[in-house]
C-alpha positions in Angstrom: 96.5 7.6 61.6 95.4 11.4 61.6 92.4 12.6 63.5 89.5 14.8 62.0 89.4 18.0 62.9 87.5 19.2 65.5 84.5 20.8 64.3 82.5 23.5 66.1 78.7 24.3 66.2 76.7 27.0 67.1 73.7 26.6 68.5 71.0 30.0 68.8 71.4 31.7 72.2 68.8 32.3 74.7 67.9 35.3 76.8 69.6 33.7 79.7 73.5 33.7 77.7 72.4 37.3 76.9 71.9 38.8 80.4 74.9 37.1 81.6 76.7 38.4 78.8 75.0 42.4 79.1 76.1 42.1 83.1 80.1 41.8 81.8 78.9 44.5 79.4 77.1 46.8 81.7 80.6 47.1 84.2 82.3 48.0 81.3 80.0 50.8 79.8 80.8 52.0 83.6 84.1 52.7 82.6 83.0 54.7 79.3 80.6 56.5 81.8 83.5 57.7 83.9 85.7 58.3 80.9 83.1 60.7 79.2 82.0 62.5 82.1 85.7 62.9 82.9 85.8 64.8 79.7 82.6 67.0 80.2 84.2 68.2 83.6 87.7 69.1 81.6 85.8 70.7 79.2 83.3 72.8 80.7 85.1 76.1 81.8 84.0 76.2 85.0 84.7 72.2 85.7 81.3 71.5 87.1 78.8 68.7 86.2 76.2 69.8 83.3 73.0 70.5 84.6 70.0 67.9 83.6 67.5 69.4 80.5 69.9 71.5 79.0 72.0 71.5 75.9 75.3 70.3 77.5 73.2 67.2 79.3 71.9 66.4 75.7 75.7 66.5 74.1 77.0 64.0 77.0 74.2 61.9 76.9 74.8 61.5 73.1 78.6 61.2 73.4 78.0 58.6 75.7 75.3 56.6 73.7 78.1 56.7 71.0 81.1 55.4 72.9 78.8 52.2 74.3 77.7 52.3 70.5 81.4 52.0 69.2 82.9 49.4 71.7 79.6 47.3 70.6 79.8 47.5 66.9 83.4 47.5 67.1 83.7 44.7 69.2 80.9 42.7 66.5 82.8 43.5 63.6 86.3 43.0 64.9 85.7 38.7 66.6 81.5 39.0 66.6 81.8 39.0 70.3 82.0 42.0 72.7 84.2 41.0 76.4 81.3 40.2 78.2 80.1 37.9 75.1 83.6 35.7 75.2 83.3 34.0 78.7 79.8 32.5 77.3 81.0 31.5 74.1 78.3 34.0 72.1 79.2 35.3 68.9 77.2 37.7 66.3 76.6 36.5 63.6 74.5 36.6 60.0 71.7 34.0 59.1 74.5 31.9 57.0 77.0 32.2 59.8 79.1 34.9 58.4 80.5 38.4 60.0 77.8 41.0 59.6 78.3 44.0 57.9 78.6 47.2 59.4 75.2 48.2 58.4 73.6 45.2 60.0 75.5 46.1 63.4 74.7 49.6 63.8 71.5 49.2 63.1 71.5 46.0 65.9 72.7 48.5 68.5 70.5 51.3 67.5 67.3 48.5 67.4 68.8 47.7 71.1 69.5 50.7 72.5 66.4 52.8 71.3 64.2 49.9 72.6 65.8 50.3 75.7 66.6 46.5 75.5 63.3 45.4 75.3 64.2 44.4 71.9 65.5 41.5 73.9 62.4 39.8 75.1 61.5 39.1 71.1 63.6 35.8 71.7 61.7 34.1 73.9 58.9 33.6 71.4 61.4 33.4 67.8 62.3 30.1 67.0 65.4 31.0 66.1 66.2 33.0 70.0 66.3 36.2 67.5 65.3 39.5 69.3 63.9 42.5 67.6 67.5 43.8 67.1 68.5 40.9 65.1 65.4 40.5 63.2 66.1 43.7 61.8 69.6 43.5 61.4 69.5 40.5 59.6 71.9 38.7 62.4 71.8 35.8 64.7 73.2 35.5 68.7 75.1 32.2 68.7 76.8 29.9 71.5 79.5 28.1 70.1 79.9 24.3 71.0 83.0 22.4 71.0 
């Protein structure tokens, strides 16, 4: 006598999974924060911090922006799931359940980020839990069932 295989579900994920899942996310950005103003200081000649409003400030601000940016889409594309997204099961995914395309990921972190995760709030009123992000991604937060 075999047994069927088990079969898993997704079901859409509400803000609550996503907050616990941006906490995880948020001590890890702290170590890309470290990392790139580690290299500001190495590279500045005079190896002090860059002074708010000017050019320099801009350049870190958007190296930084772009390293969070990377490990997100990165970490979508690669299992659908960033670290802090494995521990709750979530997974990114497109309306028919398959990997997004790279397209549809940058432009979920760029949705995201330039909301200043307001973007969020969107799914608590989509039937679907989609934010903002996803809506114009084209993608879908999911919590896996076993």
């Amino acid at each position: 006598m075999s047994e069927s295989p088990s079969r898993t579900t997704a079901v859409p994920a509400h803000l609550g999974w996503r907050l616990l899942a941006l906490v995880y996310d948020v001590v890890i950005s702290i170590t890309f924060l470290f990392v790139v103003s580690a290299l500001s200081l190495a590279l500045k000649p005079d190896h002090r911090p860059v002074e708010p409003g000017t050019a320099a400030a801009l350049l870190v601000f958007i190296a930084l922006w772009a390293v969070i940016g990377a490990y997100a889409v990165l970490s979508w594309r690669r299992g659908g799931q960033t670290i802090g997204m494995k521990p709750w099961r979530l997974q990114v995914v497109t309306a028919e359940g398959n990997r997004p395309s790279w397209r549809a990921l940058m432009i979920r972190y760029a949705v995201t980020s330039l909301s200043l995760g307001m973007s969020l709030l969107w799914c608590l009123f989509d039937g679907q839990r989609r934010g903002l992000h996803d809506l114009a991604a084209g993608t879908l937060l999911v919590r896996r069932q076993t």
